[in-house]
N, C-alpha and C positions, 0 to 999 in steps of 0.2 A: 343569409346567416342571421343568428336570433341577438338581438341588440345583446353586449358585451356586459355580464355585472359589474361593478363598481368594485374594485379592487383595491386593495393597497401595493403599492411597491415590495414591500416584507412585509411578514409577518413579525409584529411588533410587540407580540406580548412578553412577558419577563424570561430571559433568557432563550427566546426562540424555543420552547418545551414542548416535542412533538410528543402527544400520547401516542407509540406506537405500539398495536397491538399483542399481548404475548403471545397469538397464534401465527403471528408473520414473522417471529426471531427467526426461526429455526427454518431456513429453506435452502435446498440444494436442486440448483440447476441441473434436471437430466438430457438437455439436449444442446448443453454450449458451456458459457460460463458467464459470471459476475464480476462488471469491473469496480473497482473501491469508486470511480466517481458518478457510475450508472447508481449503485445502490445509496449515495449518498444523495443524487438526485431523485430518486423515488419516496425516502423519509421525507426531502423537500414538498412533493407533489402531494405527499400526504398532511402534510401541516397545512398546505393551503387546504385541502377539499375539507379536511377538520372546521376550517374555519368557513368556509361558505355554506357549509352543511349537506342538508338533502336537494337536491337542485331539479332531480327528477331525471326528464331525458335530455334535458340544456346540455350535460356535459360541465364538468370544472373548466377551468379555462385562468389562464394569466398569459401574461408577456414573458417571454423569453427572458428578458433583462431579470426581471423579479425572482426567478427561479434559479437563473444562474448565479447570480449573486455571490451564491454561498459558495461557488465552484470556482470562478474563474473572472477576469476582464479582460477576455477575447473578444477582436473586432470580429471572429468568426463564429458569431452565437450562434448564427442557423445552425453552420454545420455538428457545433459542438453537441446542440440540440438533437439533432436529427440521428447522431449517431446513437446517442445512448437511448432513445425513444426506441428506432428501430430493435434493438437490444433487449429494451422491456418487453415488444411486444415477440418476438420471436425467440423468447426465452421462457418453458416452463419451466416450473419448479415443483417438488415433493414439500410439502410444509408441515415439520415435522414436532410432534408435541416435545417438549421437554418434560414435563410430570403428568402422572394425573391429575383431572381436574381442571389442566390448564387449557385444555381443547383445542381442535382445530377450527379453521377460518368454516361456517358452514353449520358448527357441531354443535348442540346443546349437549350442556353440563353433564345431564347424567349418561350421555352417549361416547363419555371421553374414555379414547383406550392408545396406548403407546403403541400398538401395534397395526393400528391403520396410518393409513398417507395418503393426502388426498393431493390434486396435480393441478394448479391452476396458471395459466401466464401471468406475468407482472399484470398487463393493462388489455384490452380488450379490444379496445380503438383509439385511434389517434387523430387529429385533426391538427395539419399546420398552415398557417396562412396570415397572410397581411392585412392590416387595419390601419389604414393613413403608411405613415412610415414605419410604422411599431411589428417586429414577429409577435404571432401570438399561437398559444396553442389551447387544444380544449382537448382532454382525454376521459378515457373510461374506463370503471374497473371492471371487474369479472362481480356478478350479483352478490355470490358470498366473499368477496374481500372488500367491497364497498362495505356491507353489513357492519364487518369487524374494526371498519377505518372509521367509522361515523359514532358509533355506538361501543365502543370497546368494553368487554367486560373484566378485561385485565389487561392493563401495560405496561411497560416500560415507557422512564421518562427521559429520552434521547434531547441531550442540548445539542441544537441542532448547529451551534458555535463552536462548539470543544469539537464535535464530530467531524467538524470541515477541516480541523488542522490531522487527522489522522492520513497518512498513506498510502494504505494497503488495505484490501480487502479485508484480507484477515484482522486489522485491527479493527477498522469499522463492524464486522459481525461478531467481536468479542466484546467490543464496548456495548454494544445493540443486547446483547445477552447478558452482560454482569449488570448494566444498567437498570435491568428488572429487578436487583436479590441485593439490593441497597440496605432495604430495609432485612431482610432475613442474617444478611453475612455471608452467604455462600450460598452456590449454585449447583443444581442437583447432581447428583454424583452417575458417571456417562463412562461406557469403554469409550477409552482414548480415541479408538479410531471412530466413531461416532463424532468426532467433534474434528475431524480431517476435513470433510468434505464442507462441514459447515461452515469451516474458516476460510478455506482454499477459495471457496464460489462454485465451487462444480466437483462433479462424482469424479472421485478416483479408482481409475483400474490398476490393479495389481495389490502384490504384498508391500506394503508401507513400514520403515522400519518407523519405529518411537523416536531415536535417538534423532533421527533428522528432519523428523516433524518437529519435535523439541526445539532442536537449533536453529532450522530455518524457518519457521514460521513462528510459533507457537513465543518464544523470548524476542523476538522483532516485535512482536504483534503488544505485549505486554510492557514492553519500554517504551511505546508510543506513547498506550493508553496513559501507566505512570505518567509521563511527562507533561500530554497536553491535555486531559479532560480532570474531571471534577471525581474522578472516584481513584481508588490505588488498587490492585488487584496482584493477586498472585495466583499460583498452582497447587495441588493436595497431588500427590502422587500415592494410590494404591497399590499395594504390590501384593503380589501371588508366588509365593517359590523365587521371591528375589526380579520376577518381571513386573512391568509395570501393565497392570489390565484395567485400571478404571482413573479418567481426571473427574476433579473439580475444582472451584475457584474462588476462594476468597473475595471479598467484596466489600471495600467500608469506604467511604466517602470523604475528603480533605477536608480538614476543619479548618484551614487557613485558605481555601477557593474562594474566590470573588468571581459570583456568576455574573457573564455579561450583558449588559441590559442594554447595548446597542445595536447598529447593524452586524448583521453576523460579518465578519472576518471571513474573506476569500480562502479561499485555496490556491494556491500555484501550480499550475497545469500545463505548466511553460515544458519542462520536464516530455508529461506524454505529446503535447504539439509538436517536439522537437521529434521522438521516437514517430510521430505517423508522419511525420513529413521525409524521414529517412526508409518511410514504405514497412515499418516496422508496426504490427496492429496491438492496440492499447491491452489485447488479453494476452499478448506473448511479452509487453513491460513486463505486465505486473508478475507475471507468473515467474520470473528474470528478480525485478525486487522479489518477489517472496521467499525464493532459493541465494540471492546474494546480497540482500541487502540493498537500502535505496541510493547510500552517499555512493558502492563500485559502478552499480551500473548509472549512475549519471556521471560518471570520469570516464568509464568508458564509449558511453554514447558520444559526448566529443571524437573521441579516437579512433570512432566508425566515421564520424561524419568527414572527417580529416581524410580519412581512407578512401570513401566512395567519388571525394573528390579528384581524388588520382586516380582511381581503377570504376569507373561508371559502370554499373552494372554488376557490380556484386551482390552478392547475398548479401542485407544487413542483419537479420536475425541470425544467420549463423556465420556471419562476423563479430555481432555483437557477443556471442555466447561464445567465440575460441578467445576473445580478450579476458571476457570474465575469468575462463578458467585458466586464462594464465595471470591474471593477477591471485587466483584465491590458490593457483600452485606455487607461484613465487614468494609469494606470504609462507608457504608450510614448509616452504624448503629452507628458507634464512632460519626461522623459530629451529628445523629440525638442526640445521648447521650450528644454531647458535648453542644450542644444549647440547650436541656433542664435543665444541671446543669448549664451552665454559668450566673455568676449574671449579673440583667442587670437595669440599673436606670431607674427613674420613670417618662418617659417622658410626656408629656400634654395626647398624644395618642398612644396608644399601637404603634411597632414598627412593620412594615409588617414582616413577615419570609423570608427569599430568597427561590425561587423556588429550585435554587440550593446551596444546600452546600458550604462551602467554609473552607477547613482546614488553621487552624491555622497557619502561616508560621515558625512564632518562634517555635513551638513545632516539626513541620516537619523539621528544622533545627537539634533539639535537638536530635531526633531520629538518624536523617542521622549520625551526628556526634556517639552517639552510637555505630551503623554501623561501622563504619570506625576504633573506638577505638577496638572495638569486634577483627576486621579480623585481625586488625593488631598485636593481640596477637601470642605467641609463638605456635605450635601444642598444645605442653603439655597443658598449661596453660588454652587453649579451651576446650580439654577433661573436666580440672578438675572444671570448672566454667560449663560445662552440665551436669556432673555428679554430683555437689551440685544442680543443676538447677531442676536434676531429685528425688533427693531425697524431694524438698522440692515440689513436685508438688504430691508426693506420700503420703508424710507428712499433705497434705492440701485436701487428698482426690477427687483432679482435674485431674489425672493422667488417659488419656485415650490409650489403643492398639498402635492406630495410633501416638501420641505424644510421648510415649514408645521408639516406633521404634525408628523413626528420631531420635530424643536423641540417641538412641543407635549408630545409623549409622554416627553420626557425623554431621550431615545435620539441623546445625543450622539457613539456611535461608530459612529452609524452612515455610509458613507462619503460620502453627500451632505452630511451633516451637518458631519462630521469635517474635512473639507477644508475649510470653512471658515471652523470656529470657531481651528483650529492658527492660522491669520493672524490673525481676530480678537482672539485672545487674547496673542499676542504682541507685538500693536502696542497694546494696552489695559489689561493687567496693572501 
């Protein structure tokens, strides 16, 4: 093996600022999918080869620890490694232009047309192996994505810090995309479903409504961004006869952001370690967050694992998915219960319904509080407030197998349990 270049730990320059090129935004996996922390470690592996340059056939090359960094502090860096490596390499992609002009990875300027696609893998080759006690790896790209990774003639400028605290795929390739059009204010204007597959990580089959692209991806993916990186983004919705047939996005940057000039800030990947060690695989999470959000499916992954501990050998993916949707049915059924009893005056004309829901806040205050008075009881005191809990639910002929259990196991949060100790407890304390 060819003596190891000299390396830094991180990459140390102002704010971790990966020039990522504008021909590698726009890609959509056609033979798998894209996980939020594979493609976060590929802008990684691109900041490094940025910084070593042209190397020849040596191969880029760093330690595992230096790359991870921005991902994780798992004592299982091989594996972590190894999985999304695998991933790069057995995953093409269509890389697709956003404007003219802007070209693809390969293309000169005046060859640029929206109507070609060109298909390359993440990486080309991979090499993993030990150096004293250190993992280290050395990779390779494909000829025309090295070109565009070395020499960019247009990029986006991805803080590779603000990027690490994003979630979901989909927010990682909308930031990777507004991130380009800082400077313009908006981002070229695209039919809606053109911008599906790009967020999602991988082509979708079938008819896709708007409405729940919107909600389940597309507003997750945007409250991130708002929240933890350096720019604020919104939506432009174009409509036709009242439908919506083309996005685009707003773009202007925090004037009160303090960009970080130190190690990048981890990520917590404790979340998917927990989800592949219940045999559950990192592209059926995230697909899970992108349709319910991140905070139900990490309450309900607890509530799988509690499960497989009693019944060994279940399905966890489609245990995990019959909890979800009895939390996101149980949620629509109180909201629907709650707007049919609530009294409501007698305006000139009936009042519209809201399409969606909207819970109470004072009562979700009331509950949380609950919550919080509940845990912070003594052990003792929890038993004996489930074990009255249990008697009166046996008392009242509501007492089912499954709610039995729990009660017995002490697994008051969990949400057959939950729901009806919040009532018991507040009419009995």
């Amino acid at each position: 093996m060819d003596e190891p270049l000299q390396l830094p730990e991180v990459p140390q320059e102002r704010g971790d600022i990966y020039r990522k090129p504008v021909a590698t935004l726009a890609m959509v996996p056609i033979n798998g999918r894209l996980t939020a922390g594979g493609r976060k470690l590929y802008n990684v592996m691109g900041r490094v080869a940025q910084r070593q340059g042209d190397v020849g056939k040596r191969g880029y090359q760093a330690k595992l620890k230096a790359l991870l960094r921005v991902l994780d502090k798992s004592s299982n860096e091989a594996g972590i490694m190894r999985r999304y490596l695998t991933e790069m390499m057995s995953t093409r992609c269509e890389w697709r232009p956003l404007k003219p002009g802007e070209g693809l990875p390969g293309e000169e300027p005046e060859d640029a047309s929206l109507s070609e696609v060109r298909i390359f893998p993440l990486l080309a080759e991979v090499r993993c192996y030990q150096r004293g006690r250190e993992n280290w790896v050395t990779w390779f790209y494909p000829p025309t994505i090295e070109e565009q990774i070395l020499n960019p003639r247009l990029y986006a400028q991805i803080n590779l810090t603000t990027m690490a605290r994003l979630g979901t795929h989909a927010a990682v390739a909308l930031y990777e995309l507004c991130a380009r059009y800082q400077g313009s204010g908006r981002t070229p204007r695209k039919p809606w479903s053109w911008w599906v597959p790009v967020l999602r990580g991988h082509e979708v089959t079938g008819d896709r409504e708007y409405r729940k692209f919107k909600s389940e991806l597309l507003k997750p993916a945007l409250a991130q961004i708002n929240e933890h990186t350096e720019i604020e983004i919104d939506f432009i919705e174009h409509r036709e006869g009242g439908a919506v047939v083309d996005l685009q996005f707003t773009v202007k940057p925090k004037p009160d952001f303090k960009l970080d000039q130190g190690e990048v800030e981890p990520v917590d990947l404790t979340p998917v370690e927990q989800a592949l060690a219940l045999g559950i695989r990192e592209l059926d999470y995230d697909a899970l967050v992108d349709r319910y959000g991140e905070a139900p499916v990490l309450r309900s992954l607890d509530v799988v694992a509690r499960q497989l501990r009693q019944e060994p050998g279940s399905n966890a993916v489609a245990h995990l998915k019959w909890v979800l949707e009895g939390v996101a049915g149980e949620g629509a059924r109180k909201a629907a219960k709650k707007r049919v009893s609530a009294p409501t005056p007698e305006p000139a004309a009936p009042a519209p319904v809201p399409a969606v829901p909207v819970p109470d806040p004072a009562q979700e205050l009331e509950r949380e509080q609950l919550r919080i008075d509940f845990e912070a009881l003594p052990p003792d005191l929890q038993r004996q407030w489930l074990q009255r809990l249990r008697d009166d639910v046996v008392a009242n002929g509501v007492a089912t197998p499954a709610l039995l259990r729990r009660i017995a196991d002490g697994d008051w949060k969990s949400p057959v349990v939950l729901a009806r100790l919040e009532k018991f407890y507040a009419v009995y304390r």
